[in-house]
C-alpha positions in Angstrom: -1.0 -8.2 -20.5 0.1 -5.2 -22.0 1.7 -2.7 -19.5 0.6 0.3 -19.9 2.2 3.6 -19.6 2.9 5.5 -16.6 0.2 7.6 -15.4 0.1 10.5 -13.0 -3.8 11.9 -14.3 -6.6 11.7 -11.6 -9.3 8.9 -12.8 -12.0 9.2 -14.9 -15.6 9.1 -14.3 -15.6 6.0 -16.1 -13.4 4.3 -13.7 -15.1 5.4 -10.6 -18.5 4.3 -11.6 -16.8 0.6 -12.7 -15.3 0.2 -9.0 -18.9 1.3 -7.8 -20.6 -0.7 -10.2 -19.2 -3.9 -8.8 -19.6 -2.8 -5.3 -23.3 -2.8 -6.1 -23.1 -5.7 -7.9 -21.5 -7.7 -4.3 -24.8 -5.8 -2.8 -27.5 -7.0 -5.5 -26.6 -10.5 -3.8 -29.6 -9.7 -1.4 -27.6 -9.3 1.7 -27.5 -6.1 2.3 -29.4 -2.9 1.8 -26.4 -0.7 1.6 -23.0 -0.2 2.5 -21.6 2.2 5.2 -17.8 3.1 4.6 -15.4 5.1 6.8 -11.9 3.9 5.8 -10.0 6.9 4.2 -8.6 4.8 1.6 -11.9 3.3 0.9 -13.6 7.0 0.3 -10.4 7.4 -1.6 -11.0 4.7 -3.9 -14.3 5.4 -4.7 -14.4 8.9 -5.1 -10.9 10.5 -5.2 -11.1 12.6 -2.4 -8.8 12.3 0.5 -8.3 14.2 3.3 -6.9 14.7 6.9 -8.7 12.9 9.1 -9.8 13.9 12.1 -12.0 13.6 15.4 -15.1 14.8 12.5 -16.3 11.8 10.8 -16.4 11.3 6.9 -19.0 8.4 6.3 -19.6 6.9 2.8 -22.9 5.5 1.6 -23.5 3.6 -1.2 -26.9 2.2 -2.1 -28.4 0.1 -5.0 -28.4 2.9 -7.2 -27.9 6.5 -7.7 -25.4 9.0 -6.0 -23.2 8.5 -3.5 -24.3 9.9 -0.3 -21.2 11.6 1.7 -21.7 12.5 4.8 -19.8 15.1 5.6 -18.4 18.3 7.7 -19.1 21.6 6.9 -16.2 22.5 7.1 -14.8 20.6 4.9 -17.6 20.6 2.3 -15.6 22.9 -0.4 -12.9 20.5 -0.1 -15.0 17.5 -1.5 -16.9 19.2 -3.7 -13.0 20.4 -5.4 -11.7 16.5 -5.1 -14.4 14.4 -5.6 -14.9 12.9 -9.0 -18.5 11.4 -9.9 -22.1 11.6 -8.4 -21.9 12.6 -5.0 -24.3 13.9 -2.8 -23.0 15.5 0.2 -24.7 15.7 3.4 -23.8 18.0 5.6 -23.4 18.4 9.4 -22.8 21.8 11.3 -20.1 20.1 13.1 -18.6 17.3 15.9 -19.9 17.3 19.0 -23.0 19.3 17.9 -25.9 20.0 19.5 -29.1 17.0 19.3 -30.5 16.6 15.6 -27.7 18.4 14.1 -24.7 15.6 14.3 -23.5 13.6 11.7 -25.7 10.1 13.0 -28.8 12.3 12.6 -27.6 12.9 8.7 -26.3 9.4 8.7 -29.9 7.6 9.8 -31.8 10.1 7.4 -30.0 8.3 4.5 -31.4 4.8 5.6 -34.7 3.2 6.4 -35.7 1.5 9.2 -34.5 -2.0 9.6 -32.0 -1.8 7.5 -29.4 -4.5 6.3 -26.3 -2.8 6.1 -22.4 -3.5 5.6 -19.9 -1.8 7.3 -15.9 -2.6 6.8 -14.4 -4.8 9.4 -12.7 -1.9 10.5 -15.8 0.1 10.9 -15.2 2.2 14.3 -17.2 0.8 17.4 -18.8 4.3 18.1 -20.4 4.1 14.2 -21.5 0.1 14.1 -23.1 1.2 17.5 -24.9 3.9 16.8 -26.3 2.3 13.8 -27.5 -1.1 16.1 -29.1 1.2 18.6 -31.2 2.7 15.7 -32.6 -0.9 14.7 -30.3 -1.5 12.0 -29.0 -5.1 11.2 -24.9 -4.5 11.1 -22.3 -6.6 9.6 -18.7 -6.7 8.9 -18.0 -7.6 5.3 -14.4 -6.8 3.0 -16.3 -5.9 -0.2 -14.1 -2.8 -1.1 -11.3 -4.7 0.2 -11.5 -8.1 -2.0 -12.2 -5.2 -5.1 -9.3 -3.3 -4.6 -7.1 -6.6 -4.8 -7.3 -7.1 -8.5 -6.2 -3.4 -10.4 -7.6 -2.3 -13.7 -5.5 -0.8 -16.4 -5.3 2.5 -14.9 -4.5 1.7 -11.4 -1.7 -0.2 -12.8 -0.6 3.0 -14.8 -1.1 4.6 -11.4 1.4 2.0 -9.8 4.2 2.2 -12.5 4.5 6.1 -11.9 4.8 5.2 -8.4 7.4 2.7 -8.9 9.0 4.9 -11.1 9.5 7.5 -8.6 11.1 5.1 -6.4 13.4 3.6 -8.7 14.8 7.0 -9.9 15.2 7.7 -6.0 16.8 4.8 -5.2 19.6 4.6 -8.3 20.4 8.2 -6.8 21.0 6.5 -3.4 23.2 3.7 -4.9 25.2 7.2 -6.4 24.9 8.9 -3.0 26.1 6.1 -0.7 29.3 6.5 1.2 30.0 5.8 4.7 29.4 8.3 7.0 26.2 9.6 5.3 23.5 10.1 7.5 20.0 8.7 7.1 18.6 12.2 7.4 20.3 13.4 4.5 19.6 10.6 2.5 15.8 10.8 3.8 16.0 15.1 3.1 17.4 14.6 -0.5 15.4 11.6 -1.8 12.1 12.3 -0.2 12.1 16.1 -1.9 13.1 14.5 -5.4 10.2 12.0 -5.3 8.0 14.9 -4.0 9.6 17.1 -7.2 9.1 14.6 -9.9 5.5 14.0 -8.5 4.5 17.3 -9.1 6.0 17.8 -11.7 3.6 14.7 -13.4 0.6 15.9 -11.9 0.8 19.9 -10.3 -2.5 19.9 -8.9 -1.9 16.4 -6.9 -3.4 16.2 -3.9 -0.5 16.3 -0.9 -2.7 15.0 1.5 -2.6 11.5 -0.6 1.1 11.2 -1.0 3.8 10.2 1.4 7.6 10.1 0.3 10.3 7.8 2.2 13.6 7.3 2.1 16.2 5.5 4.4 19.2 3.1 4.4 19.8 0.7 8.0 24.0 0.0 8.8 24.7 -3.5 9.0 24.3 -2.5 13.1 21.0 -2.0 12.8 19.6 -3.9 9.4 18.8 -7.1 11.5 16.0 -5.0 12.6 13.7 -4.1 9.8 11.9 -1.3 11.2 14.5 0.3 13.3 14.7 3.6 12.4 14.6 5.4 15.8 17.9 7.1 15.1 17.9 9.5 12.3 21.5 10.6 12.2 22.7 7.1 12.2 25.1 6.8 9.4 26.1 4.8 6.2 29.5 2.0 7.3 32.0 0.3 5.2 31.0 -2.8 4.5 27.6 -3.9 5.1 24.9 -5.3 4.6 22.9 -2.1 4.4 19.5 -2.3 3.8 17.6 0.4 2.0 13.7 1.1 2.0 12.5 3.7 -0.7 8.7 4.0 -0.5 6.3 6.2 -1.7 2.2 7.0 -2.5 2.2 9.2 -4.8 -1.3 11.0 -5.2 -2.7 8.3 -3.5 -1.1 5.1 -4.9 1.8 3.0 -4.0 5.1 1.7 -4.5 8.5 0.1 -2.7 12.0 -0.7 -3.8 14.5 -2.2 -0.9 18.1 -3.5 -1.7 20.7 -5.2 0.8 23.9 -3.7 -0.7 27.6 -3.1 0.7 29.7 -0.2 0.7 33.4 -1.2 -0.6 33.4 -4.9 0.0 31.3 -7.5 1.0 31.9 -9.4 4.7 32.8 -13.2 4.2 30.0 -13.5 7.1 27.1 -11.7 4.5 28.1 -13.7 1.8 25.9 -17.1 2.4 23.2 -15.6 4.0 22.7 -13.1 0.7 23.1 -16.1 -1.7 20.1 -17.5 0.6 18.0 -14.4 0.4 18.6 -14.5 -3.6 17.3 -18.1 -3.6 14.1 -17.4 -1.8 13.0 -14.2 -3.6 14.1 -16.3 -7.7 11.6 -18.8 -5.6 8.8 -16.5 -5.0 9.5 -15.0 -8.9 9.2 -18.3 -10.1 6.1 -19.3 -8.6 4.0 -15.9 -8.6 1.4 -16.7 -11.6 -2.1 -16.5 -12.1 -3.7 -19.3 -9.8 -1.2 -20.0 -7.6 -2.1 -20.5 -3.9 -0.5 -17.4 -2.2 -0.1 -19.8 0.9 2.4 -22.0 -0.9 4.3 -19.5 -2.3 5.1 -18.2 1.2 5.4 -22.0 2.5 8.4 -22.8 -0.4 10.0 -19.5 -0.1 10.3 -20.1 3.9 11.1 -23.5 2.9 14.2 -22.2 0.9 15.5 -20.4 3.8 14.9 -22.8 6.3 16.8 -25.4 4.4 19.6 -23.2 4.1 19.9 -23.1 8.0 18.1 -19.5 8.8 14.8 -20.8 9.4 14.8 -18.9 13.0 16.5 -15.9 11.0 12.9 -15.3 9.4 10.8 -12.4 10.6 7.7 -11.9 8.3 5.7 -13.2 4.5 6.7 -13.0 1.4 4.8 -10.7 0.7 1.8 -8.0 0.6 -0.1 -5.8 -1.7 -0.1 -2.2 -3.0 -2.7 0.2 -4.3 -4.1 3.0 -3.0 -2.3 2.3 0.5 1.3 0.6 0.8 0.1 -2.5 2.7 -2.9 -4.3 1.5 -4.4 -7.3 0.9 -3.9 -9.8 -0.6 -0.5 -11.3 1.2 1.9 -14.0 0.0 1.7 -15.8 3.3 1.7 -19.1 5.1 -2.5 -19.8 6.0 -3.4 -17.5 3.8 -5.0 -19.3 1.4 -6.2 -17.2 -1.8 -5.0 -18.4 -5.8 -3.4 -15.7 -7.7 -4.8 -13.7 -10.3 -3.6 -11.5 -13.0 -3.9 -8.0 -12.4 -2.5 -8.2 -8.3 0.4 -6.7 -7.6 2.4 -7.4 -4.5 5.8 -6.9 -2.8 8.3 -10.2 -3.7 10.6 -9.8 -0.2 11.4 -12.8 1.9 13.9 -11.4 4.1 16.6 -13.4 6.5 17.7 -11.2 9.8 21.5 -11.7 11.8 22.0 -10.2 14.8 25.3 -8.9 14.7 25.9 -9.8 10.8 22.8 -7.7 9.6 19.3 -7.8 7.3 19.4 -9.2 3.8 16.4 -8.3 2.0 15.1 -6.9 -1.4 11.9 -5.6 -2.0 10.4 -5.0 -5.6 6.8 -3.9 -6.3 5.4 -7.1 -8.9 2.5 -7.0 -11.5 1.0 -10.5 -12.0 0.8 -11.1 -15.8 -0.9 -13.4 -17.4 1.6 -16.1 -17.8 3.7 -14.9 -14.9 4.6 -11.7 -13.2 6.8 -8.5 -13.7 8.4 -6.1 -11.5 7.6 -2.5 -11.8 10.2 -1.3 -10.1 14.2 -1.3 -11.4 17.1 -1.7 -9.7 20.5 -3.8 -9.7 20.1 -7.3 -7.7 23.2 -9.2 -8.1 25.4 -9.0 -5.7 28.3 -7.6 -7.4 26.1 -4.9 -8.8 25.3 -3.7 -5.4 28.8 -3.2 -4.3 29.4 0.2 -4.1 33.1 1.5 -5.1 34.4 4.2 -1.9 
């Protein structure tokens, strides 16, 4: 597989009507009529645009063929009309609540006929699957977008290397950065408004409202708790482990970089558990290929860990997916049993958690070749690489 560049351009035509193409195609099966969408990233997908979301519903329909019908605010109709890319056709309602005939389920049950077989996504909102039953419509749940978005075509890969770009820049600044008694705020302030800087700079007419810039380090105090972040003026320590999390979407696709590093030397009680860490993630590198049951890869790598004495030091998978959100499907995880195929890219992170020692984890954002897989992020991951001098 050849990688292609990065790219920070918006997507063609072209690849629009292929995503929609093979929605249609899981349609034509006989199933269903037509397909009722109202996940953000979904609409996103599909048609480009993406907006703040509010109590004023944005509903999605794609039929056998022909435009896209978008039902829509009105007050948000210029917006789509700017962002969208491809054949829409919006349909507009005055506004939510609005007054009998004039909401968006009366434009909604325009666009379909009676009986109709529809799908909706299994996280359709009740109050929209409902309204649709009580017009006579035959609903049910199915992940079509979601089992598309799982495999990424040349350009969503381009997509995804800009984004892991961005993060790899930010994080080699944070390795420069790092000192102890630096706050998570600054490092979150400085970071966050370089991604945001260098993604604008790639693209200046991005659209904000699809992007969303991260940057934090946990003290060995608090890294035993992955998602701890409830104190923003916690600071950097001497030792560690620290564990960072740089993350981004940029312009509505996504990408992670994480490292457990030290600052000045490394504590005799870190240095086992990172050498276990290290074994698990060369595991899961070693095994992510092209028909691989994601299942077993998660079952060795917690195998690894387990056998290294920190099985009840293990919080979470291997890993998940990226696209045009940060957490997706597919997952590397135990009874989730899909096969690998080129053109996924996940997160390779298996993670071991010490209360009172600290988190050891690294997090890399990994294209599935061909023949194997490659990360599209960068960053040091030896241990004495990620000692930093004070």
């Amino acid at each position: 597989m050849a990688l292609p560049d990065a790219i920070t351009t918006p997507p063609s035509t072209a690849e629009l009507l292929n995503r929609i193409t093979a929605l249609r195609g899981g349609l034509d099966t006989g199933r269903f009529d037509a397909m009722v969408l109202t996940s953000p990233d979904s609409i996103y997908y599909l048609t480009n645009f993406a907006s703040f979301v509010h109590e004023r519903p944005f509903i999605l329909v794609v039929t056998a063929a022909g435009s896209l019908h978008f039902v829509i605010p009105k007050l948000e109709a210029p917006h789509v009309l700017i962002r969208s890319i491809g054949a829409i056709d919006p349909v507009i309602y005055d506004e939510y609540p609005a007054p009998a005939g004039r909401g968006w389920d009366d434009r909604l049950l325009s666009l379909l006929p009676g009986a109709a077989r529809l799908a909706v996504e299994p996280d359709c909102p009740l109050f929209v699957a409902e309204r649709l039953r009580t017009a006579g419509m035959q609903v049910a749940s199915s992940p079509l977008v979601e089992d598309l978005r799982m495999v990424k075509s040349a350009y969503e890969i381009g997509r995804l290397r800009h984004a892991a770009d961005l993060v790899s820049d930010a994080h080699a600044r944070l390795l420069a950065m790092a000192r102890p008694g630096l706050p998570m705020i600054e490092i979150h302030a400085t970071l966050s408004r370089a991604m945001t800087a260098a993604a604008i700079a790639g693209n200046p007419h991005l659209n904000l409202l699809a992007c969303d810039f991260a940057a934090v380090a946990q003290p060995p105090r608090l890294s035993h708790d992955p998602h701890n972040f409830t104190d923003l003026f916690m600071t950097l320590e001497t030792g560690g482990p620290h564990v960072s999390v740089i993350a981004c979407r940029a312009d509505g696709y996504a990408a992670e970089l994480e490292r457990c590093f030290f600052l000045g030397d490394v504590p005799p009680a870190a240095q086992a558990p990172f050498a276990a860490m290290m074994a698990a993630r060369e595991t899961a590198f070693s095994l992510l290929k092209p028909g691989a049951s994601m299942a077993a890869i998660d079952h060795a790598v917690n195998a690894v860990i387990t056998d290294a004495g920190y099985g009840d030091r293990r919080l979470h998978r291997t890993g998940h997916s990226f696209g045009v959100t940060g957490h997706e499907a597919p997952f590397l995880a135990d009874g989730y049993d899909r096969t690998v195929v080129a053109g996924q890219v996940f997160s390779i992170e298996p993670g071991i958690y010490i209360d009172g020692i600290g988190g050891f984890r690294h997090s890399d954002t990994v294209l599935v070749t061909e023949t194997g897989c490659l990360s599209l992020t960068r960053a040091p991951d030896q241990l004495e690489a990620l000692v930093v001098a004070i």
